[in-house]
C-alpha positions in Angstrom: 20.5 -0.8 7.1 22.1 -4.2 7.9 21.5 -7.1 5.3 18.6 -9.5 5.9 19.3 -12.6 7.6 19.8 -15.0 5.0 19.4 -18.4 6.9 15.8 -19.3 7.6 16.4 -20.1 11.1 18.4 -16.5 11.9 15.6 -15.0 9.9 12.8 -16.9 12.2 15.2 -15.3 14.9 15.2 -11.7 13.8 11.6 -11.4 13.3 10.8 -12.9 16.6 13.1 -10.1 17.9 12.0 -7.3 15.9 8.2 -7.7 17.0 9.2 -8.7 20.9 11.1 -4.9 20.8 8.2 -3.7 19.2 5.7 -4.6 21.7 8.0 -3.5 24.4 8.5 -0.2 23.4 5.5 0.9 23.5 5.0 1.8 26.7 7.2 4.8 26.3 5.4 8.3 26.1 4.3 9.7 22.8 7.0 12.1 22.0 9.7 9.5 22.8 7.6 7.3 20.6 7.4 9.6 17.6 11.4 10.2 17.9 12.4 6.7 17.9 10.2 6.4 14.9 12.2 9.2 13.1 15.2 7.2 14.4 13.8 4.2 12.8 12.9 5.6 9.7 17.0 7.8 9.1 18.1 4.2 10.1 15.9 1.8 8.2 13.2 1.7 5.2 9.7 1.1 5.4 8.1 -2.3 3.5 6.8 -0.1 0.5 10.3 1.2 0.1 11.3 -2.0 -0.3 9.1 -2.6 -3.0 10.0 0.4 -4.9 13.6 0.4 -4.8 13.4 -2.0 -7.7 11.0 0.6 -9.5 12.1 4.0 -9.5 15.5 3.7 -10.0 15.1 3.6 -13.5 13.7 6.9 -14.0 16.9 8.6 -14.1 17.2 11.5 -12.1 13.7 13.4 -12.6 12.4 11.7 -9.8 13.8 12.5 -6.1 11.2 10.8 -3.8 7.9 10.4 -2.4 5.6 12.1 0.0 7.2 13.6 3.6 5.8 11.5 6.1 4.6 13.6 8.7 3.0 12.9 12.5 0.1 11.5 11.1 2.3 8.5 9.4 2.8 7.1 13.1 -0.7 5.7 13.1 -0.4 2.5 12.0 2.7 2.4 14.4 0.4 3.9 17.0 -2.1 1.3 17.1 0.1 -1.6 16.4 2.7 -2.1 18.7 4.7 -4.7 16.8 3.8 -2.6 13.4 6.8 -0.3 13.9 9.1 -2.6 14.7 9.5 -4.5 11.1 8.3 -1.3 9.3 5.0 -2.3 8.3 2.5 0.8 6.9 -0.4 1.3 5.3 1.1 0.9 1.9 2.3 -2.6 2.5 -0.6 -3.7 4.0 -2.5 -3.0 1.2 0.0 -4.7 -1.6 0.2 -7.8 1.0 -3.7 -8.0 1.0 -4.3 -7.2 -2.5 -1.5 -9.9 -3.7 -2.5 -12.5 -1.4 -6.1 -12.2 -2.2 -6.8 -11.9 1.6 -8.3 -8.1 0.7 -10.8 -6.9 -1.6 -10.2 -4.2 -4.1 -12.4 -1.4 -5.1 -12.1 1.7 -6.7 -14.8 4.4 -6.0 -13.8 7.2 -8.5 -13.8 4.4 -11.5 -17.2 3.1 -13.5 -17.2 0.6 -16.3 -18.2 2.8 -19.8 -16.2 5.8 -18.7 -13.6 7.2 -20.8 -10.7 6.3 -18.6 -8.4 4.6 -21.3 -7.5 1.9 -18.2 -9.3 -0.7 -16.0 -8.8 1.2 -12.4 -11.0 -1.4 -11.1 -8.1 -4.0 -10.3 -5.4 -2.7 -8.1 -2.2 -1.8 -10.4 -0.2 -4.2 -7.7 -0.5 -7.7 -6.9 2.2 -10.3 -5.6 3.0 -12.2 -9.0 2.8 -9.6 -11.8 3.5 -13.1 -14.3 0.3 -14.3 -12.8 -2.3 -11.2 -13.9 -1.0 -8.9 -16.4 -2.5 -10.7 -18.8 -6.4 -11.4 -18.6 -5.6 -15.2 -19.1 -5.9 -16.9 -15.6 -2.5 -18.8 -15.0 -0.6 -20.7 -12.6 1.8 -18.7 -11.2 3.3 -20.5 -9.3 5.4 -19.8 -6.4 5.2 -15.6 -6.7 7.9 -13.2 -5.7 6.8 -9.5 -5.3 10.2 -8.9 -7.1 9.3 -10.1 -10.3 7.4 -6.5 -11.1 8.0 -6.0 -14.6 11.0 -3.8 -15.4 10.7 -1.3 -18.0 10.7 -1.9 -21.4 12.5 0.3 -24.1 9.4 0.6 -26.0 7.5 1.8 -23.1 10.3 3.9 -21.7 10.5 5.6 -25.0 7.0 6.9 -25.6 7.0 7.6 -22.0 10.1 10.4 -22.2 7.8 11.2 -25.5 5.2 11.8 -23.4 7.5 13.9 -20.5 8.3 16.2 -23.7 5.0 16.6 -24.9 4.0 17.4 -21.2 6.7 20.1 -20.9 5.4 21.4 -24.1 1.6 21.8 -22.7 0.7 19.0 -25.7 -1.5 16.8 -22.8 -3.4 15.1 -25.6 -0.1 13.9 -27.5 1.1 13.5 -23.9 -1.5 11.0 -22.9 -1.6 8.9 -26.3 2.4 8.6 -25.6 1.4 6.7 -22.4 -1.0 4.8 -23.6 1.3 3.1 -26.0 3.8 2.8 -22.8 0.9 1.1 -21.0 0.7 -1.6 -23.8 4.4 -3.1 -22.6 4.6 -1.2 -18.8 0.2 -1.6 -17.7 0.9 -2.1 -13.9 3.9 0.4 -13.5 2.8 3.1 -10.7 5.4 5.7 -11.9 3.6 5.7 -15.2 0.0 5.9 -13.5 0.8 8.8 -11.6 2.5 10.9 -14.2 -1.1 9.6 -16.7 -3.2 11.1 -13.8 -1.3 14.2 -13.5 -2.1 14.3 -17.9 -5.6 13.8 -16.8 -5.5 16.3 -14.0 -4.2 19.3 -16.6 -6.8 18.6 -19.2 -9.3 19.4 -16.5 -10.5 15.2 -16.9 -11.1 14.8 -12.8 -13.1 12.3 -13.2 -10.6 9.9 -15.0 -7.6 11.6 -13.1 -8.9 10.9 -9.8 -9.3 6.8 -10.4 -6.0 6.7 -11.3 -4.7 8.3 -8.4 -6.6 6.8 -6.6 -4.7 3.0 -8.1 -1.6 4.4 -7.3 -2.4 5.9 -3.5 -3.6 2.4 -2.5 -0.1 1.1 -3.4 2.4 3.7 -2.1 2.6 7.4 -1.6 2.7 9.9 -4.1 5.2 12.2 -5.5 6.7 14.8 -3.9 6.7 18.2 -4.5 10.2 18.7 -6.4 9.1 15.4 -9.1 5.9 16.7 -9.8 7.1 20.4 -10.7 10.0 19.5 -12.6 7.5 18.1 -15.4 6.5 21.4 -15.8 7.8 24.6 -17.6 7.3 27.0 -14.6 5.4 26.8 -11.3 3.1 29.3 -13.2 1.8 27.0 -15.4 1.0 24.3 -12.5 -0.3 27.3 -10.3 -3.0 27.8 -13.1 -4.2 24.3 -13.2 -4.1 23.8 -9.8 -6.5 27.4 -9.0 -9.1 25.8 -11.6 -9.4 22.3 -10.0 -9.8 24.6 -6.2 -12.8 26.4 -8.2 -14.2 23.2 -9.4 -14.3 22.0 -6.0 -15.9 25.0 -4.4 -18.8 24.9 -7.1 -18.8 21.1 -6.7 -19.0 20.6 -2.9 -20.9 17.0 -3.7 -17.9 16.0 -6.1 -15.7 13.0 -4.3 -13.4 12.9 -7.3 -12.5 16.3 -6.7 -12.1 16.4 -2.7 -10.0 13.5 -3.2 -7.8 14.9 -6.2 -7.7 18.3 -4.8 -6.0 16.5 -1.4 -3.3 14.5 -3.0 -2.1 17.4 -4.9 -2.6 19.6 -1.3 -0.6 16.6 -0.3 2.3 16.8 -2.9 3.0 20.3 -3.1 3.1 19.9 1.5 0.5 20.9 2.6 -0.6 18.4 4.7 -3.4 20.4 6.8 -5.6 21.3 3.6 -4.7 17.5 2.4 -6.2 15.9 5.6 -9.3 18.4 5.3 -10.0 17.7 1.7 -9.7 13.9 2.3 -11.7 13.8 4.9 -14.6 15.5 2.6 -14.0 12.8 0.8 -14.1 10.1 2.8 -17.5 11.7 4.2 -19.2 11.3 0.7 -17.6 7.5 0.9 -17.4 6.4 4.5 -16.8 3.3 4.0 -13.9 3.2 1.4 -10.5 1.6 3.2 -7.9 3.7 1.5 -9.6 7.4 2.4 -9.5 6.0 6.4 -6.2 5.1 5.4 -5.7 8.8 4.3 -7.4 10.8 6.5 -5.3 9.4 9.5 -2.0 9.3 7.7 -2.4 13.6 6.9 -4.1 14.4 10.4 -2.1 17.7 11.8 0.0 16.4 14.6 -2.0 19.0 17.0 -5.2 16.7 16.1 -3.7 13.5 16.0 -2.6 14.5 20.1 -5.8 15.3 20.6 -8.1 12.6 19.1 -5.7 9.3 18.7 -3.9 9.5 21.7 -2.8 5.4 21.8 -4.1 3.1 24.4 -2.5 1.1 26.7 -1.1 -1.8 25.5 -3.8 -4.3 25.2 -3.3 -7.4 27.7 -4.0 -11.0 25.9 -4.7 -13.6 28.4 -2.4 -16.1 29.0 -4.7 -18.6 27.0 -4.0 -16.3 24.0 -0.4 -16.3 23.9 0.7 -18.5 20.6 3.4 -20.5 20.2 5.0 -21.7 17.4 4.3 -25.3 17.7 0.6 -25.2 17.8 0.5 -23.3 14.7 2.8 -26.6 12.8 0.5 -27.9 10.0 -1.3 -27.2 7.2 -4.6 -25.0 7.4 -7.4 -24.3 5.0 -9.7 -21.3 4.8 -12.3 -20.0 1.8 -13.9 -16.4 1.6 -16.0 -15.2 -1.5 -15.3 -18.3 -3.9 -11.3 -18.0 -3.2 -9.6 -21.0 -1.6 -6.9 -20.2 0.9 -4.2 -23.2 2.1 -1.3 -21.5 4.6 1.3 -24.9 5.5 3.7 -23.7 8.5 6.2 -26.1 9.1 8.1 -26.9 12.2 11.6 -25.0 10.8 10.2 -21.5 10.8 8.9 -21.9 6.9 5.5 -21.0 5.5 3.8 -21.5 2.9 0.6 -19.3 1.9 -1.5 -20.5 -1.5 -4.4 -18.2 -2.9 -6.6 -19.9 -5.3 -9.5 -18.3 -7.2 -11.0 -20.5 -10.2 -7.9 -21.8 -12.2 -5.4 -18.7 -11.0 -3.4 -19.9 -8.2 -0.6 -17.8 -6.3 1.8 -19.4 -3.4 4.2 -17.4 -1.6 6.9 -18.9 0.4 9.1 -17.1 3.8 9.1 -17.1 7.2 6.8 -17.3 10.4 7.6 -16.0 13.8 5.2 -15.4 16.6 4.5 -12.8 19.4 1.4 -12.7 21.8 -1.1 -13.0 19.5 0.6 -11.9 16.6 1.6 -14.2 13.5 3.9 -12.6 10.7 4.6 -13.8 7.2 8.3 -12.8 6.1 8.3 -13.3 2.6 11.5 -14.6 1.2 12.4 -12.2 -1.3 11.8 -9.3 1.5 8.6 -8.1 -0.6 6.7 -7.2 2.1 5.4 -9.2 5.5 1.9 -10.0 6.6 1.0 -9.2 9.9 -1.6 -10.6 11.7 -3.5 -11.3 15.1 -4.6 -14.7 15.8 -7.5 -16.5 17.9 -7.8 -19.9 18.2 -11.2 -21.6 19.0 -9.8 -24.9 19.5 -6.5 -26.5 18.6 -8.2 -27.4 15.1 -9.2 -23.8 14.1 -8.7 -20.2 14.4 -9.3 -16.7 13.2 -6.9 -14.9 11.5 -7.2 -11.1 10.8 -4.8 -8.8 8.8 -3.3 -5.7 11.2 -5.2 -3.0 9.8 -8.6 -4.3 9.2 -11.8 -2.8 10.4 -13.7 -4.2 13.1 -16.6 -5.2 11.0 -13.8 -7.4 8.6 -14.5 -10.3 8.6 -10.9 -12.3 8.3 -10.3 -15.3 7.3 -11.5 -19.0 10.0 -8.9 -21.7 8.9 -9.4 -25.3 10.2 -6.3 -28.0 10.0 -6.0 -30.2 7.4 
């Protein structure tokens, strides 16, 4: 993949361009659509591959990937013609929303009193690590999705103690071991995975389930070659992965289980049984984000043809159609006690502020537009925040994250 644009105004230029060619192409049929995408994808990296490649590369060579996206993936691409064209998923929309305070976290499989040895009710990723991995509120300041914390060599010690003990079928020595890597490492997803898999083997579904569930609402899980190469043999995996299918037969009613049962469906490829499970699940939670999220993402290509076949492209009145210099100024917004200030300036540049009590996060990058569509580029190349825009008058507008429901509310900003 070509490097980024570096200057702000060829940046501003690029992004314009990239969603322009998004919108355009998606007139073409579905099966040319769904080629290009695997064109785009040998060719280019999505936004939460961004975000990991700072991550996983220093895990050594246990770990060889992620997930397989398969047809199913295309949905967010599907519904979103500009979504495609500057790689945005499910994955980044959630980090963007979570980090920028525009989206509210929840986790259904965690309760307070449980014995899950970790707080699964924040999400494990937000923009500015430096501003929450402590419990003291501070002032960020400007936050760079970069500045994840790396590894520490206490953490990364325990944590090949922990591999070792895992190998060795010791899952209780294996799960102190990462609980003393948590103490230095407590938002790294590699760890959080390989913790819930710990959980998963000592039958703990409950715990093992919430977090999962932490890490699926920030990227995809393993794949099939990382997860079995913490194991002796496939026989030993087999076993644990027959009882957990039992559990769930004689617990139709358990959501933990559907949803645990799926992502490990989901890891060892089989995508099918993955979107059945999750869609169990999400029918004991309808209303939980992340399982919609799911459900569409491991829908069998046969299905998807049948039941999401896109619309048209959706025509915005001429009256609709931004441009960039009616969107020049600073804008305030406030939802559920958080303060929201988001400055665009006449060169491209934005500025986006999220303040709740005495935290405070800003987040700097560019702005283009398209149609309707505003998107936030952020500087470091963490991640951009797509959105669709309606004003009411030249002093306010709506603003509503690509990807929310229809009953989201969004955010109403008024100029400063």
């Amino acid at each position: 993949m070509a490097d980024r644009p570096q200057s702000l105004e060829d940046r501003r230029a690029n992004l314009s361009d990239r969603m322009s060619s998004g919108r355009e192409n998606w007139q073409q049929n579905r099966g040319d659509r769904q080629e290009d995408r695997q064109d785009w994808r040998d060719q280019n990296r999505e936004d939460w591959q961004n975000w990991a490649d700072g991550k996983l590369e220093n895990y050594g060579d246990w770990y060889h990937g992620g997930w397989q996206p398969g047809d199913g993936w295309n949905y967010m691409w599907d519904n979103y013609p500009v979504a495609s064209a500057i790689g945005l998923t499910a994955w980044g929309i959630n980090r963007i929303g979570y980090g920028w305070g525009y989206s509210g976290y929840s986790n259904p499989y965690y309760s307070e009193g449980g014995s899950y040895g970790y707080d699964y009710s924040q999400p494990l990723v937000v923009y500015s690590d430096s501003a929450a991995t402590s419990g003291d509120a501070t002032d960020a300041g400007t936050a760079s999705s970069s500045s994840q914390p790396q590894p520490t060599d206490e953490g990364m010690a325990a944590f090949d103690e922990a591999r070792a003990a895992f190998r060795n079928g010791d899952y209780a020595n294996a799960l102190m071991k990462l609980d003393t890597t948590l103490k230095t490492m407590p938002r790294d997803t590699v760890v959080h995975e390989f913790r819930g898999l710990v959980l998963f083997a000592l039958n703990k579904y409950p715990e093992s389930a919430a977090a999962i569930y932490a890490v699926l609402a920030t990227g995809p899980g393993w794949d099939w070659t990382t997860m079995i190469g913490l194991y002796p043999g496939v026989d030993v995996y087999t076993e644990q992965f027959r009882v957990l299918e039992e559990f769930v037969k004689a617990n139709p009613k358990s959501a933990d289980g559907h949803f645990l049962l799926a992502y490990h469906y989901q890891t060892c490829g089989h995508t099918s049984n993955a979107g059945r499970q999750f869609k169990l699940a999400q029918a004991l939670l309808p209303d939980d984000k992340l399982l919609k999220q799911l459900v569409a993402m491991t829908t069998p290509s046969e299905d998807s043809r049948k039941s999401e076949t896109p619309p048209p492209l959706p025509t915005v009145p001429p009256e609709k159609v931004l441009k960039p210099e009616q969107l020049v100024g600073t804008w305030k917004a406030s939802n559920q006690g958080a303060a929201f200030q988001l400055e665009l300036a006449k060169d491209g540049s934005f500025v986006w502020t999220y303040a709740r009590g005495k935290q405070k996060q800003s987040v700097k990058g560019a702005f283009a537009v398209d149609q309707n569509n505003l998107a936030l580029e952020t500087d470091d190349g963490g991640g951009t925040m797509l959105a669709e825009i309606d004003f009411s008058d030249p002093s306010q507008f709506k603003f509503k994250m690509i990807g929310d429901g229809e009953n989201e509310p969004g955010l109403s900003f008024k100029k400063s």
